[in-house]
KOLZA-247899 format. One record per atom (N, C-alpha, C): residue number from 1; residue in one letter; atom name; x, y, z. Coordinates in Angstrom, 1 decimal, padded with zeros to 4 digits. Example, Ala and Ser with C-alpha at 12.3 -4.5 7.8 and 13.67 -1.06 7.14 Angstrom:
REM residues 2
k|r|a|east|north|up
1|a|N|013.2|-005.7|007.8;
1|a|CA|012.3|-004.5|007.8;
1|a|C|013.2|-003.3|007.8;
2|s|N|012.8|-002.2|007.1;
2|s|CA|013.7|-001.1|007.1;
2|s|C|012.9|000.0|007.9;
This chain:
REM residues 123
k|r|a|east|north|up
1|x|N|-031.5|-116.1|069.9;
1|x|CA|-031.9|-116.4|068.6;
1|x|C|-032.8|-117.7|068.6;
2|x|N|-033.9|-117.4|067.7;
2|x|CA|-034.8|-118.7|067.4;
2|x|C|-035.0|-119.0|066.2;
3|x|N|-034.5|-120.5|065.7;
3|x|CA|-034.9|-120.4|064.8;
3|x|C|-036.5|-121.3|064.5;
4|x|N|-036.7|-121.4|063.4;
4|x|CA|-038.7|-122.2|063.8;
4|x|C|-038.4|-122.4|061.9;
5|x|N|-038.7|-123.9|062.0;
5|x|CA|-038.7|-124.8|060.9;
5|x|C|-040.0|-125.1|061.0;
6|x|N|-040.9|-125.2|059.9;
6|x|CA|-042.3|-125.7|059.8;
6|x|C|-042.2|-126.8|058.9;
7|x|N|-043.4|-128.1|059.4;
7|x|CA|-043.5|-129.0|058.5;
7|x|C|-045.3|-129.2|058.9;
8|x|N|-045.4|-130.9|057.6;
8|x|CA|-046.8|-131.4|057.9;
8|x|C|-048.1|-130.3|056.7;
9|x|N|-047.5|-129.4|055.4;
9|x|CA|-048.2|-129.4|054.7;
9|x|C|-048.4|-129.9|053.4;
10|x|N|-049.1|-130.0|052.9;
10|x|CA|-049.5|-131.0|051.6;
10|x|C|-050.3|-130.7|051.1;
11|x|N|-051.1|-131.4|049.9;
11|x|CA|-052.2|-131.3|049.4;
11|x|C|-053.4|-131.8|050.2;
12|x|N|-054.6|-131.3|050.0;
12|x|CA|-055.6|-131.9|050.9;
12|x|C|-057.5|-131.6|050.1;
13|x|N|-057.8|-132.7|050.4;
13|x|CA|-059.6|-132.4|049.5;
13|x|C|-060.0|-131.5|050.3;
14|x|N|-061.0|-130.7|050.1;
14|x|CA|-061.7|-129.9|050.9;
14|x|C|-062.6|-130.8|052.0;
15|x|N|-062.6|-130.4|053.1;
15|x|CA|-063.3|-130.8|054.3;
15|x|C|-062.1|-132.1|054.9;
16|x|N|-061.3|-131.8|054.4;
16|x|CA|-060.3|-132.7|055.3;
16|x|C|-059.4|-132.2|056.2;
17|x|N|-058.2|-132.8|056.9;
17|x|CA|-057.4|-132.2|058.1;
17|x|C|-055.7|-132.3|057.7;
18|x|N|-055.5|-131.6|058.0;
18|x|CA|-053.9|-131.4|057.9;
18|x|C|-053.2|-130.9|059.8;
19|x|N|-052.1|-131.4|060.2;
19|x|CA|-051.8|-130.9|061.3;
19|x|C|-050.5|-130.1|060.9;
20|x|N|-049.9|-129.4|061.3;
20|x|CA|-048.7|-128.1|060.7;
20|x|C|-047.7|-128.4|061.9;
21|x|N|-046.8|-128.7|061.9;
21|x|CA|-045.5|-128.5|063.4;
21|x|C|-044.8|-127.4|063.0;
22|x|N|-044.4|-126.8|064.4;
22|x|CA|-043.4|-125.9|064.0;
22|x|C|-042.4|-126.3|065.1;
23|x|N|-041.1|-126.8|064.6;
23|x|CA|-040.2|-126.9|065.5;
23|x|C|-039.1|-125.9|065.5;
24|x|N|-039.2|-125.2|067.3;
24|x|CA|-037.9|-123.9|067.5;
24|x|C|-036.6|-124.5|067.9;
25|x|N|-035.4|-124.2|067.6;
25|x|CA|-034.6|-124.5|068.1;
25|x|C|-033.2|-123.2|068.6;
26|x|N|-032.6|-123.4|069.5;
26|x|CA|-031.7|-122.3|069.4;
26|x|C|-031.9|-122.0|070.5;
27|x|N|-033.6|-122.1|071.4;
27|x|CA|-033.9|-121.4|072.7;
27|x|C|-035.5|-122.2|072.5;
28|x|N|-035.4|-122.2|074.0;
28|x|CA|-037.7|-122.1|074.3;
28|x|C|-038.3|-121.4|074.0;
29|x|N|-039.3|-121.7|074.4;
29|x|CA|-040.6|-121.0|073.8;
29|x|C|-040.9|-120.0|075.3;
30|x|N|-040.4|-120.4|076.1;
30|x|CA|-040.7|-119.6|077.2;
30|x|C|-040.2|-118.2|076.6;
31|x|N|-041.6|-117.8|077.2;
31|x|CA|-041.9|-115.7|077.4;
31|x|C|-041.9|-115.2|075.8;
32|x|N|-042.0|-116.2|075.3;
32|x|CA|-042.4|-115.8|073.7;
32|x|C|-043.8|-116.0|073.5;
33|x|N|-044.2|-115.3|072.6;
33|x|CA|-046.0|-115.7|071.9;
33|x|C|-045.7|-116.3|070.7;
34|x|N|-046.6|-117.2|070.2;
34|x|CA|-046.3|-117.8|069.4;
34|x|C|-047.4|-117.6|068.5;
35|x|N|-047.8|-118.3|067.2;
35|x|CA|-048.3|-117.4|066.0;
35|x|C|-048.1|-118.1|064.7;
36|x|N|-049.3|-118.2|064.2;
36|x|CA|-048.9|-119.0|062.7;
36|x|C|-049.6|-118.1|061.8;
37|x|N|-049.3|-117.9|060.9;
37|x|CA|-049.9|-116.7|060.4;
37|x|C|-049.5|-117.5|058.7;
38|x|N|-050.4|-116.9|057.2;
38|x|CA|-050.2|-116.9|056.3;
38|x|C|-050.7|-116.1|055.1;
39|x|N|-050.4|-116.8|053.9;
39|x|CA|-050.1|-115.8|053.1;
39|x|C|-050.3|-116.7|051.6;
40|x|N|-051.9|-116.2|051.1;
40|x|CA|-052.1|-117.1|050.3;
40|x|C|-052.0|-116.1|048.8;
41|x|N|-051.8|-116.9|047.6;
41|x|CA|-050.9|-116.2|046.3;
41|x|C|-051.6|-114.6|046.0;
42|x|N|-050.5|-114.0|045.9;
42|x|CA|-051.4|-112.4|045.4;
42|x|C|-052.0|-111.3|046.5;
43|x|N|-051.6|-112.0|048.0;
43|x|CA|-052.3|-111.5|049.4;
43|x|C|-051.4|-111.3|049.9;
44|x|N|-051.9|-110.2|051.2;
44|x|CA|-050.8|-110.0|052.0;
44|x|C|-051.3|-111.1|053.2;
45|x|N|-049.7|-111.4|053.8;
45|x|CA|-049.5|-112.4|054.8;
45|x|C|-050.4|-111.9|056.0;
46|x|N|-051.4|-112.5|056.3;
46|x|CA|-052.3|-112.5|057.8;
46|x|C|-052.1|-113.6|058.7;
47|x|N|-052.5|-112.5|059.8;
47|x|CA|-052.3|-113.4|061.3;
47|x|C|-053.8|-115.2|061.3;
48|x|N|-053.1|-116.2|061.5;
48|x|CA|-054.3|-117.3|061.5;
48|x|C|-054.8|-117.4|063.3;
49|x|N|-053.5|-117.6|064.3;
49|x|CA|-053.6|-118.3|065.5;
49|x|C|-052.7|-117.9|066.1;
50|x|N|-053.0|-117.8|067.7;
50|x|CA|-051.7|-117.1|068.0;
50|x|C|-052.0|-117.3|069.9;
51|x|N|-050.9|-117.3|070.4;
51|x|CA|-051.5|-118.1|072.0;
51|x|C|-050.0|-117.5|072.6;
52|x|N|-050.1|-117.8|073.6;
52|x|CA|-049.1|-117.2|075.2;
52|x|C|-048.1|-118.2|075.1;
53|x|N|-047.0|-117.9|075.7;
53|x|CA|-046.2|-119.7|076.2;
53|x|C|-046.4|-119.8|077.2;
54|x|N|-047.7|-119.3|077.7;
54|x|CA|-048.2|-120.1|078.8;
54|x|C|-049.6|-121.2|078.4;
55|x|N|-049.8|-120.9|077.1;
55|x|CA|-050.8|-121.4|076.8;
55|x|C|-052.2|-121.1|076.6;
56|x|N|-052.0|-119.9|077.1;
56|x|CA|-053.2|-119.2|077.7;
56|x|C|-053.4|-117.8|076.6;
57|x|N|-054.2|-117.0|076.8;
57|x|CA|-054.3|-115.9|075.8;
57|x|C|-054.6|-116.6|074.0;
58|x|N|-055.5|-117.7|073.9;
58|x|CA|-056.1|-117.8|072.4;
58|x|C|-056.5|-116.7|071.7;
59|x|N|-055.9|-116.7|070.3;
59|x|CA|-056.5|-115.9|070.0;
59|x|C|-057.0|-116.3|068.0;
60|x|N|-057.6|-116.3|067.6;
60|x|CA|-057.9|-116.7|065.8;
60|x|C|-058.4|-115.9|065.3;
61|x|N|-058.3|-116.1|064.0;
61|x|CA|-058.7|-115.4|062.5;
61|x|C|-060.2|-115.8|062.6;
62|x|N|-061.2|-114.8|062.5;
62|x|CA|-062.7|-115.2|062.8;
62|x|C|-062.9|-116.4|061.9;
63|x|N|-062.1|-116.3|060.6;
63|x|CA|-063.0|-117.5|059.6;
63|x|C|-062.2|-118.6|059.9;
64|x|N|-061.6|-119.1|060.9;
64|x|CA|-060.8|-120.1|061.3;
64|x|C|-061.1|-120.6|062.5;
65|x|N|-061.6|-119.9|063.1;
65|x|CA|-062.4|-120.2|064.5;
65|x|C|-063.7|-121.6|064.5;
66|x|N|-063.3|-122.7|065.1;
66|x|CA|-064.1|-123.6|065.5;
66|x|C|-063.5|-124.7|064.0;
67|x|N|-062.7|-124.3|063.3;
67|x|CA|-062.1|-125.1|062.5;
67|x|C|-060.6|-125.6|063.0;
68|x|N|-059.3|-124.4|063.2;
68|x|CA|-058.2|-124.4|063.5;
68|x|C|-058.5|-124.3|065.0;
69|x|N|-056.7|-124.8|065.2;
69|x|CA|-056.3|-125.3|066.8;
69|x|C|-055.2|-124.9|067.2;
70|x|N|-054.5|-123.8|067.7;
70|x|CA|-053.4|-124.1|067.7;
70|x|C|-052.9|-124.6|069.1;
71|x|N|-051.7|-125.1|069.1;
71|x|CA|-051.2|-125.5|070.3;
71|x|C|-049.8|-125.8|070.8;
72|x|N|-049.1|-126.2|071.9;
72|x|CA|-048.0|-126.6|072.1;
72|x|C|-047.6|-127.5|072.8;
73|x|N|-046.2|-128.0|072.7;
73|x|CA|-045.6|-129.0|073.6;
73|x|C|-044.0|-128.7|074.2;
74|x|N|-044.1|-128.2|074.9;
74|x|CA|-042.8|-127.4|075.7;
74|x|C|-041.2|-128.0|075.4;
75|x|N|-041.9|-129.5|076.3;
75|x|CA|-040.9|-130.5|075.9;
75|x|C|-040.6|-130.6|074.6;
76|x|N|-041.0|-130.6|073.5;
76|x|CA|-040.3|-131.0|072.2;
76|x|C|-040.4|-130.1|071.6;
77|x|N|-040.3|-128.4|072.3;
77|x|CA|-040.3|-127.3|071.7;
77|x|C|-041.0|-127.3|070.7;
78|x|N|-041.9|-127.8|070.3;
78|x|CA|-043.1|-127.3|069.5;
78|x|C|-044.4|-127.1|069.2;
79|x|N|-044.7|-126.3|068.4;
79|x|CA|-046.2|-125.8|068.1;
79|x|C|-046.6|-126.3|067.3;
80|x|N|-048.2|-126.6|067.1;
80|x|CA|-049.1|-126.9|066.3;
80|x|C|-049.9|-126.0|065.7;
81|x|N|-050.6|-126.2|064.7;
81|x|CA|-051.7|-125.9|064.1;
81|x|C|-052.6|-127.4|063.6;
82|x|N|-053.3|-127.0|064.3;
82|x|CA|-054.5|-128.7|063.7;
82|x|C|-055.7|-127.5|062.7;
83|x|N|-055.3|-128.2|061.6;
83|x|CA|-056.5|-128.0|060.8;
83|x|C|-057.8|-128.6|060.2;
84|x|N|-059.0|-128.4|060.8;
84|x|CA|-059.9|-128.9|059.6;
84|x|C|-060.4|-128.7|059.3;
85|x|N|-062.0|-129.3|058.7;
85|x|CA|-063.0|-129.1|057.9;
85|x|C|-062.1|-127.7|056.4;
86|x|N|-060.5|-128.0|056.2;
86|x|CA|-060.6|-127.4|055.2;
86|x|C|-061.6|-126.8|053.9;
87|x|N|-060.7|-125.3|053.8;
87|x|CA|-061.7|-124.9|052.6;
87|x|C|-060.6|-124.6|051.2;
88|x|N|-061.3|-124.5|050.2;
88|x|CA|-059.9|-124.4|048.9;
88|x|C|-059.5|-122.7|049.6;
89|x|N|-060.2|-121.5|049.9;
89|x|CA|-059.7|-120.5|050.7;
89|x|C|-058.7|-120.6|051.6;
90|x|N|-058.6|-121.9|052.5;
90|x|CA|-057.6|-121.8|053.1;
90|x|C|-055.8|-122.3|052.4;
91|x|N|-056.5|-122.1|051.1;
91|x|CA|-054.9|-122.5|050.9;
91|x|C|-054.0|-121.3|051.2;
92|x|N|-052.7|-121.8|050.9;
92|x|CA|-052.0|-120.5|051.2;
92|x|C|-050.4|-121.5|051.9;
93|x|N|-049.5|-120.3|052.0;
93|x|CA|-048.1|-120.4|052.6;
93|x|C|-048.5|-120.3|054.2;
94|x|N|-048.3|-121.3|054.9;
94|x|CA|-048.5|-121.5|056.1;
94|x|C|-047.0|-120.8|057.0;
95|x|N|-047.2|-119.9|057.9;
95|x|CA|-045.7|-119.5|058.5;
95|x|C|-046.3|-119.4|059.9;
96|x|N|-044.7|-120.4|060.9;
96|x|CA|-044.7|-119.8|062.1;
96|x|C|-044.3|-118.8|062.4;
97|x|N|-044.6|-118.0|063.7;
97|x|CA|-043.6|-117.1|063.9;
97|x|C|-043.6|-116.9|065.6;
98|x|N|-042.9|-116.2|066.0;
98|x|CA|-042.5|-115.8|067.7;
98|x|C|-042.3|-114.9|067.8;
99|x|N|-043.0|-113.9|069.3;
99|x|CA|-042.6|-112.7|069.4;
99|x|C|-041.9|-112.9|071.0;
100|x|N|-040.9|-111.9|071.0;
100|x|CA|-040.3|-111.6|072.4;
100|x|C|-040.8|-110.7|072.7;
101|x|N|-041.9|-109.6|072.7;
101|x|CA|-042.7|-109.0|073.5;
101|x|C|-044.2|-109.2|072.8;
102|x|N|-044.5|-108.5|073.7;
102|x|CA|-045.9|-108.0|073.9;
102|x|C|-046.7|-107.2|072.7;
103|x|N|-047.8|-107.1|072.7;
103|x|CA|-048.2|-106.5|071.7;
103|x|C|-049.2|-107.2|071.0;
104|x|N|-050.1|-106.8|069.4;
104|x|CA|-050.7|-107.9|068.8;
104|x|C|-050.0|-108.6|068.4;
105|x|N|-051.0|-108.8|066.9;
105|x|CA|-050.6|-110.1|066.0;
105|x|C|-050.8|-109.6|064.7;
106|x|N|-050.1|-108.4|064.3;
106|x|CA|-049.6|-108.2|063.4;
106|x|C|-047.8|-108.8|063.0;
107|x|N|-047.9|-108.7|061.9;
107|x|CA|-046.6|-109.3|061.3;
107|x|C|-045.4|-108.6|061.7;
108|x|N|-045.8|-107.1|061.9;
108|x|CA|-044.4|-106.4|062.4;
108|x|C|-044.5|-106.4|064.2;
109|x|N|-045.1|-107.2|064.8;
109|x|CA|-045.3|-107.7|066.5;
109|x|C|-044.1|-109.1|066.3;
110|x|N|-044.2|-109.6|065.2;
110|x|CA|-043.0|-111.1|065.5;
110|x|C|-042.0|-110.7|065.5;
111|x|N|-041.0|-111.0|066.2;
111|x|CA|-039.6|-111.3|065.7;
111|x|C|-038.9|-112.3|065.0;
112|x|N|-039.4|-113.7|065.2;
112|x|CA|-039.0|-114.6|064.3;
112|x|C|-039.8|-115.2|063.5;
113|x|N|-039.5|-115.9|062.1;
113|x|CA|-039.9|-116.3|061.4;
113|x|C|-039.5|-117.6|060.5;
114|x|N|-040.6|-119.0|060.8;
114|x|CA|-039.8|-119.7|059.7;
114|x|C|-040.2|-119.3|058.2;
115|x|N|-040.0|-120.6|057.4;
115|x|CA|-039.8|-120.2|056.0;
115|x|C|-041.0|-121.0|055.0;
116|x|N|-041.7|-121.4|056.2;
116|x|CA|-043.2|-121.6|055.9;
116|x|C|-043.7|-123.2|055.2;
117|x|N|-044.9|-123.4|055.2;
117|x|CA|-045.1|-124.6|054.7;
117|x|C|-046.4|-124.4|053.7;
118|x|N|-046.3|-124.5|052.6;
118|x|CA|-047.7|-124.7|051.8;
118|x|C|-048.7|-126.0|052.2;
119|x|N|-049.7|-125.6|051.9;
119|x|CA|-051.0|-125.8|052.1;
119|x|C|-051.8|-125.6|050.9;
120|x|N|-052.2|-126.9|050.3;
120|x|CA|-053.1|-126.7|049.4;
120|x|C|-054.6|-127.2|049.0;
121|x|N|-055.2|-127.0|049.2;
121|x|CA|-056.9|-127.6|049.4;
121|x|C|-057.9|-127.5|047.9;
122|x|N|-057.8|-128.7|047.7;
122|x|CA|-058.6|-128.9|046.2;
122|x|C|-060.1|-128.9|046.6;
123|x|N|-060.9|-128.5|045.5;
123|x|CA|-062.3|-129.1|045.6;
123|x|C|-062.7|-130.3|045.5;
């Protein structure tokens, strides 16, 4: 079992940065994929960022590319998402999530899920 608590979102002006943590606990990140995905009001939840726990295997949401970052740190069991140059589009319910296999980065590929962090971006 994993569980993944998200923190680090807030209000934010457009063109500014927010960083997102997701801390797992219960087990590592090892031979999991990891994945932040969201879900902004009236939309269905999409994949944002999503990488190996080896680190390796990037992968992003085309309109997030060269803006978002995602990343990790083994030791303190946690993942990032660095965001910036926000847009008011990227608001939304920010969710980690982990898969124990293989597969894409569709929402029914995760197995775990936190309970997410809003993200709000004014003009």
């Amino acid at each position: 079992q994993v569980q993944l608590v998200e923190s680090g979102g807030g209000l934010v002006q457009a063109g500014g940065s927010l960083r997102l943590s997701c801390l797992a606990s219960g087990n590592t990140f090892t031979n999991y994929r990891l994945a932040w995905f969201r879900q902004a009001p009236g939309k269905e939840r999409e994949f944002v960022a999503g990488m190996s726990w080896t680190g390796s295997g990037l992968a992003y949401l085309d309109s997030v590319k060269g803006r978002f970052t995602i990343s990790k740190n083994n030791a303190k069991n946690t993942v990032y998402l660095q965001l910036n140059s926000l847009k008011p589009e990227d608001t939304a319910v920010y969710y980690c999530a982990a898969s124990a296999s293989g597969g894409g980065w569709f929402t029914t590929d995760m197995t775990y899920w936190g309970k997410g962090t809003l993200v709000t971006v004014s003009l």
